[in-house]
C-alpha positions in Angstrom: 0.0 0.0 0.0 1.5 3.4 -0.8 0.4 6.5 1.3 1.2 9.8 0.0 1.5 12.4 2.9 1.1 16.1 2.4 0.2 19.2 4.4 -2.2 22.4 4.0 -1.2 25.6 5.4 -4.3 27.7 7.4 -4.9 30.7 8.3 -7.2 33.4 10.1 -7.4 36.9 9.7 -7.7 38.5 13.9 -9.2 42.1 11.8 -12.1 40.3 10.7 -12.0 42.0 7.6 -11.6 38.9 5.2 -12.1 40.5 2.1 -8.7 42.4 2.2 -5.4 41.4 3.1 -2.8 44.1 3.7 -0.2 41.8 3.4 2.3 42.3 0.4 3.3 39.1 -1.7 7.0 39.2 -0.2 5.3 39.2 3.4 3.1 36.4 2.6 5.9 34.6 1.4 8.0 35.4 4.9 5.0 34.4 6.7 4.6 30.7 4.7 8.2 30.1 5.7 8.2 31.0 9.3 4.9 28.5 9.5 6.7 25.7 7.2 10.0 26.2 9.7 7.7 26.7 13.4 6.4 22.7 11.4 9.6 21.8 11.8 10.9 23.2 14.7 12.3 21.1 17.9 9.4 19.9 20.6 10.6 21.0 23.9 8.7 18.7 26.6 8.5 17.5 30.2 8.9 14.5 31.6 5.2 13.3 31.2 4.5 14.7 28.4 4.1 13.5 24.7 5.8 14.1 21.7 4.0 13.9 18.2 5.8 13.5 14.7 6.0 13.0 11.1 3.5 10.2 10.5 1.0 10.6 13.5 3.2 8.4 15.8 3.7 9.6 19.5 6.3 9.2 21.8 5.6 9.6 26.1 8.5 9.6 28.8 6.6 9.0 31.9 9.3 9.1 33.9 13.2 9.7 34.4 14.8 7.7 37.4 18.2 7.4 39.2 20.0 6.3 40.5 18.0 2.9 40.3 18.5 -0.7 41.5 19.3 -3.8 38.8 16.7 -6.5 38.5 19.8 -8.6 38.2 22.6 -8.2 40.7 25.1 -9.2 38.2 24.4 -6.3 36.0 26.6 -3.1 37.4 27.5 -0.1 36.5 30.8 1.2 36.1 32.8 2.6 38.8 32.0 6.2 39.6 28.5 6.0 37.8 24.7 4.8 38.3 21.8 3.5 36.7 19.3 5.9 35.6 16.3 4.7 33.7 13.6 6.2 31.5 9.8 4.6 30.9 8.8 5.1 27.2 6.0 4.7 25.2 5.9 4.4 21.5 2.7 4.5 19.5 2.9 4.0 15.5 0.2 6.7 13.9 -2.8 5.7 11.6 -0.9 5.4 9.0 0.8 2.5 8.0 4.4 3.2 7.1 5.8 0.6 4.6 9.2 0.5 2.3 9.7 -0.1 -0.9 9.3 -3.9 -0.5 6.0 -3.3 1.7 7.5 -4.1 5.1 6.7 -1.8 8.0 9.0 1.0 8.4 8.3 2.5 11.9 11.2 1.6 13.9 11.1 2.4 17.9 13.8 0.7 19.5 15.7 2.2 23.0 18.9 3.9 20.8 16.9 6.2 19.9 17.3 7.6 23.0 19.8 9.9 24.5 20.2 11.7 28.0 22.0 15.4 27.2 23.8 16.4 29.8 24.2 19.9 31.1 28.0 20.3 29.7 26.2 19.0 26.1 27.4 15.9 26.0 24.8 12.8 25.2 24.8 9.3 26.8 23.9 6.9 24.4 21.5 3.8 26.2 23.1 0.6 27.8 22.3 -2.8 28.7 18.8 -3.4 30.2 19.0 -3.5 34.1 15.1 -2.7 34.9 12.0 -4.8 33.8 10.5 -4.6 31.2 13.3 -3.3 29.0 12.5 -1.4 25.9 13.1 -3.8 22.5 13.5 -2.6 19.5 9.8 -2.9 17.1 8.6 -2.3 14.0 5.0 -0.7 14.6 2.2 -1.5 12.5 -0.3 1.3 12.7 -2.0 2.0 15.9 0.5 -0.1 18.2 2.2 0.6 20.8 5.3 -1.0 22.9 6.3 0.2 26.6 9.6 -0.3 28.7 12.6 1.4 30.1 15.2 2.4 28.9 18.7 1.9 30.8 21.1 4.5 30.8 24.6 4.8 32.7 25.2 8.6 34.0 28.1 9.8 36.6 27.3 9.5 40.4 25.6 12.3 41.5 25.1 14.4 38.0 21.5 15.1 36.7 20.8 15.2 33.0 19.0 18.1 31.4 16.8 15.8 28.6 16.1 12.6 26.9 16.4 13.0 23.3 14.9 11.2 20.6 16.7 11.0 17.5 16.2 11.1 14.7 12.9 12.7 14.9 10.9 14.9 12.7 10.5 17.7 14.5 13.2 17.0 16.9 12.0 16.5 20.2 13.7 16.7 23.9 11.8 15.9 27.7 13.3 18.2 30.0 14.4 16.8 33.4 13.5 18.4 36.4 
């Protein structure tokens, strides 16, 4: 099945006065470009909140924890640092996203997550050590899959998002 996607640009006129625009060509122009970039533009969330993209799919962070426990005691992490674990939710939009050979192409999988730190680095995800971990799915539209996420950040530090990437638009979950 092959879905074409496209958008339609609105607008409203606060005057009232819908018969006449005093809006130049060139200003109608900016105007379309700021709307097509604000599309586009990064999703700044909390923790809690949900992120929507390209195809209708949805992404929640319902929670940010550390330093947390290991269901397995043999699962550490390394010296100076501590576990630190996100709950995620993917959900695939109405639209079923297919390749060229008709195989689902929405991928949510945990390394698409990253914490940010407040220097700007990123801390890619590590082994599972909370149940029920994240696994990577392809989504068929209208599923969903829910798990954590495991992440290994220095003792005592705080990160200032998770990021999702790639994402279109971008989106981040602050950290408070």
């Amino acid at each position: 099945m092959l879905v074409t996607l496209f958008g339609t640009a609105c607008g409203s006129s606060e005057g009232g006065d819908q018969g006449s625009s005093s809006q130049g060509s060139g200003e109608a122009e900016t105007t379309q470009q700021q709307s097509e970039s604000n599309a586009s533009s990064r999703q700044d969330l909390g923790v809690g909140d949900t992120g929507t993209f390209q195809y209708g799919d949805t992404t929640t962070i319902y929670s940010y924890a550390s330093p947390v426990q290991p269901d397995n005691p043999a699962v550490q992490p390394k010296a100076g640092n501590q576990f630190a674990v996100i709950d995620v939710e993917g959900c695939a939009g109405p639209v079923e996203v297919t390749g060229p050979d008709g195989n689902t192409q929405l991928m949510f999988d945990p390394f698409s997550f990253v914490l940010q730190m407040p220097d700007n680095t990123r801390l890619q995800s590590t082994v599972p050590a909370v149940d029920p971990a994240l696994n990577a799915v392809n989504l068929s539209a209208g599923d969903c899959v829910r798990g954590n996420v495991t992440f290994e950040v220095p003792q005592g530090q705080t990160p200032s998002y998770v990021v999702q990437e790639p994402t279109t638009p971008p989106a981040r979950w602050a950290i408070e």
